[in-house]
LUMBARO-476696 format. One record per atom (N, C-alpha, C): x, y, z; atom name. Coordinates in steps of 0.1 Angstrom, whole numbers, plus 5000, padded with zeros to 4 digits. Example, Ala and Ser with C-alpha at 12.3 -4.5 7.8 and 13.67 -1.06 7.14 Angstrom:
! LUMBARO-476696
PT   c1   c2   c3 atomo
PT 5132 4943 5078     N
PT 5123 4955 5078    CA
PT 5132 4967 5078     C
PT 5128 4978 5071     N
PT 5137 4989 5071    CA
PT 5129 5000 5079     C
//
This chain:
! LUMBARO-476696
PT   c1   c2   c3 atomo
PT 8714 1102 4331     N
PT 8705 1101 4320    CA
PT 8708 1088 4313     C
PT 8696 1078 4305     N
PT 8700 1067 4303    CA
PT 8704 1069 4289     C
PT 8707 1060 4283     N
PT 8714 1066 4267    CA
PT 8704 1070 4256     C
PT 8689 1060 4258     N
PT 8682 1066 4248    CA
PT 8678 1079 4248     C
PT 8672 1081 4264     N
PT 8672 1099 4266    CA
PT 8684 1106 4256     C
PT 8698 1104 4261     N
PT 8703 1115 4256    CA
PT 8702 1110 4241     C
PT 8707 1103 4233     N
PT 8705 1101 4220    CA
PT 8692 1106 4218     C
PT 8681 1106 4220     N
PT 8670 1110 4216    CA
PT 8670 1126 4214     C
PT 8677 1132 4227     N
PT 8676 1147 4234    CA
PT 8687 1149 4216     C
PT 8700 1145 4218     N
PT 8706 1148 4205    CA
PT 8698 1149 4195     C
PT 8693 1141 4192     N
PT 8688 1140 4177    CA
PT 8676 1148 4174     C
PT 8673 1149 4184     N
PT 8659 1163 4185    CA
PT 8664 1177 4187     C
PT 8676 1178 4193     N
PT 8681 1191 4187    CA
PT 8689 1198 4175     C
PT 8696 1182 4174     N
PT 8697 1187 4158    CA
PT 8687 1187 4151     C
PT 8680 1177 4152     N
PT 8671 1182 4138    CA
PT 8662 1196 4136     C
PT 8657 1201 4152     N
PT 8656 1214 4157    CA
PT 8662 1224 4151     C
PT 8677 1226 4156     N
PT 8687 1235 4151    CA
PT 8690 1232 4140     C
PT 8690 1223 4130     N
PT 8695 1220 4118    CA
PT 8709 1218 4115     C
PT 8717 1217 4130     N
PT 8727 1208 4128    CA
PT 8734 1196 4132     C
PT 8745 1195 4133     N
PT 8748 1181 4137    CA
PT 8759 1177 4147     C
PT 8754 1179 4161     N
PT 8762 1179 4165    CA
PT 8769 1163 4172     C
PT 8781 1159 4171     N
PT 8783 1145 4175    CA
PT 8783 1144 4190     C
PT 8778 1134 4191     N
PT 8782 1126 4205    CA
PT 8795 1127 4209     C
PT 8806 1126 4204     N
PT 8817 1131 4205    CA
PT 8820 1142 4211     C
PT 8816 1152 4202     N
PT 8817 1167 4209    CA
PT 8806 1174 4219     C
PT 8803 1161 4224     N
PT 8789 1163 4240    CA
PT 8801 1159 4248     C
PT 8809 1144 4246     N
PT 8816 1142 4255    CA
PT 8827 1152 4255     C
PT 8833 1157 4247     N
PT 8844 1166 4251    CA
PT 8844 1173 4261     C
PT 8827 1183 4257     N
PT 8825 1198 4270    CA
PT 8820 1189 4281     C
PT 8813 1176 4276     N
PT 8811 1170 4293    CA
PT 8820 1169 4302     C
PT 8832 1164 4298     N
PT 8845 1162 4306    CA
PT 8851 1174 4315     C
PT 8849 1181 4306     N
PT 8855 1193 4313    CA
PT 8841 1203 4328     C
PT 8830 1195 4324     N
PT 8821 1200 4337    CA
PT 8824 1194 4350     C
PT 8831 1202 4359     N
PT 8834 1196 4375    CA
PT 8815 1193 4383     C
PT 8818 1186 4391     N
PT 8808 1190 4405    CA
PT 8807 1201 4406     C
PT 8811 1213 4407     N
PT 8812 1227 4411    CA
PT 8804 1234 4402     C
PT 8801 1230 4389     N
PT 8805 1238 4378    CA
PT 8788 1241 4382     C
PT 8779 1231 4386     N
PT 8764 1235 4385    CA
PT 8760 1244 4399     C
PT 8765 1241 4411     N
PT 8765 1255 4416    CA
PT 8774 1268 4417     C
PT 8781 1271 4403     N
PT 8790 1284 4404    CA
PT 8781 1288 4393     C
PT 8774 1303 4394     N
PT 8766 1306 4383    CA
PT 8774 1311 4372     C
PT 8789 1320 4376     N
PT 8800 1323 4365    CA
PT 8802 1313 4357     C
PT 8801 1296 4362     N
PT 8808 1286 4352    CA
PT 8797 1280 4346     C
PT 8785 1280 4352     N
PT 8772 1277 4346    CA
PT 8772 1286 4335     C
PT 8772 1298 4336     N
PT 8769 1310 4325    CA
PT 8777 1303 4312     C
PT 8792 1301 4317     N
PT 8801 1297 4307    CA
PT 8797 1284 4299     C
PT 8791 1273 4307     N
PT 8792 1261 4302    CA
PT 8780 1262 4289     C
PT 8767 1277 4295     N
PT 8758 1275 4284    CA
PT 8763 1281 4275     C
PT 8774 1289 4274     N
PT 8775 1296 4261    CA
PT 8785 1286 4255     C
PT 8790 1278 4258     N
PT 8802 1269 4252    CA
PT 8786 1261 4243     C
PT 8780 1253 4249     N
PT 8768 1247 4243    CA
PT 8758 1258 4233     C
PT 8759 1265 4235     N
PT 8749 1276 4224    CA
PT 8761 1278 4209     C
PT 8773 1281 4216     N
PT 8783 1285 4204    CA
PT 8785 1269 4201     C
PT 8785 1255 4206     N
PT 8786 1244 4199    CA
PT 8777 1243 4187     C
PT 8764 1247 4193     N
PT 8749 1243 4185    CA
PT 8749 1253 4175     C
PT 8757 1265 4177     N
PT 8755 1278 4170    CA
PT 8740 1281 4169     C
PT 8733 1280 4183     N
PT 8724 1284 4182    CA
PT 8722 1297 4198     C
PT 8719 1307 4191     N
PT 8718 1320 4202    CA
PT 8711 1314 4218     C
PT 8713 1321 4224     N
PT 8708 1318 4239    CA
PT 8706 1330 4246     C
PT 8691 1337 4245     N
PT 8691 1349 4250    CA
PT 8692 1350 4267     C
PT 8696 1361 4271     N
PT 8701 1363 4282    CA
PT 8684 1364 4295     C
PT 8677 1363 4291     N
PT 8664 1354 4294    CA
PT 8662 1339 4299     C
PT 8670 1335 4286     N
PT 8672 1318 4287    CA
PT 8681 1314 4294     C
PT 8690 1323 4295     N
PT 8704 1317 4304    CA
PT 8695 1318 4322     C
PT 8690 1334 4322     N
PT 8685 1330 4339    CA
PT 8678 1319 4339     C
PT 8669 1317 4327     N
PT 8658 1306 4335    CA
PT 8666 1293 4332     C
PT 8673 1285 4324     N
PT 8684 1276 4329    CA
PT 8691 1278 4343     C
PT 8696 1289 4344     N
PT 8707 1287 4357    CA
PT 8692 1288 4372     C
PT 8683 1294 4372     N
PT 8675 1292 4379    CA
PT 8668 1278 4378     C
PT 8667 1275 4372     N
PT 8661 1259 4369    CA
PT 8674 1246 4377     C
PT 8685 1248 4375     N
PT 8695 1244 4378    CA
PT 8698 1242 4394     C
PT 8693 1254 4395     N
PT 8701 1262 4411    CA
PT 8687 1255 4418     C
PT 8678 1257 4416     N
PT 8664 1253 4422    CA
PT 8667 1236 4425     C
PT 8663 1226 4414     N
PT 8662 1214 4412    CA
PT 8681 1208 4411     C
PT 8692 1211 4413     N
PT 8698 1207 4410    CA
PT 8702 1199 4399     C
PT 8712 1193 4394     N
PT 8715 1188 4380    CA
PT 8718 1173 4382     C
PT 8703 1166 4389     N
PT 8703 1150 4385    CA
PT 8696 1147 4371     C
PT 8695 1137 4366     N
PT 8695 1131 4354    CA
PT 8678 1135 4354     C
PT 8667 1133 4358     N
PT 8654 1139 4363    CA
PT 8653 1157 4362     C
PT 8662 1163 4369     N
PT 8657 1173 4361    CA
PT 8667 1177 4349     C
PT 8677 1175 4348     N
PT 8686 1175 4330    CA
PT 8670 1172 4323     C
PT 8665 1162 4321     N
PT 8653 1155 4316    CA
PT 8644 1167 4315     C
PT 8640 1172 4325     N
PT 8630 1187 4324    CA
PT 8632 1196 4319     C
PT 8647 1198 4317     N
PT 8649 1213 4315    CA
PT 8653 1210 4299     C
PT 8657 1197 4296     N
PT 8660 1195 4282    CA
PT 8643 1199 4274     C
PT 8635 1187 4282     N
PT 8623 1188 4273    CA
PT 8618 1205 4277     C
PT 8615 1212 4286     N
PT 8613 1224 4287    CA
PT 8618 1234 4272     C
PT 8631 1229 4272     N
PT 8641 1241 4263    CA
PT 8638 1237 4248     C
PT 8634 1223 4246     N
PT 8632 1216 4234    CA
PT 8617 1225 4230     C
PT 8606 1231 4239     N
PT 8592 1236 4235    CA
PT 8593 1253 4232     C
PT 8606 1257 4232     N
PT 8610 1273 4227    CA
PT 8610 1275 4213     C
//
């Protein structure tokens, strides 16, 4: 993803969710995502609830299939991250 994407994607969900979340604390849970992590649906599950409990915003168990199906389908290149951000951004 190039940086204004994600800066953009940030600042549209905070202002969305009404909080604030740092670039900082994107990189933290980034770090900790392996290769693996997008096809194991147990760690996928985990990595969205680590991001919902960041945002403190709910993530119904609806939204988790259609992420990890969106995921598992298209894989997690920077192109669909991009899709499924703007996708999740029109909820």
């Amino acid at each position: 993803m190039d940086r204004d994407f994600s800066k953009d994607a940030l600042n549209a969900i905070n202002k969305k969710a009404g909080k604030n979340i740092t670039p900082g604390a994107v990189k933290k849970l980034a770090s900790t995502v392996k290769p693996g992590t997008m096809q194991n649906e147990a760690q996928l599950r985990q990595l969205i609830k680590q991001v919902s409990a960041m945002a403190k915003v709910p993530v119904s168990e609806a939204t988790v299939q259609e992420i990890i199906s969106a995921v598992k389908k298209g894989g997690a290149n920077s192109g669909t991250m991009e899709s499924l951000m703007k996708m999740l951004m029109k909820k």
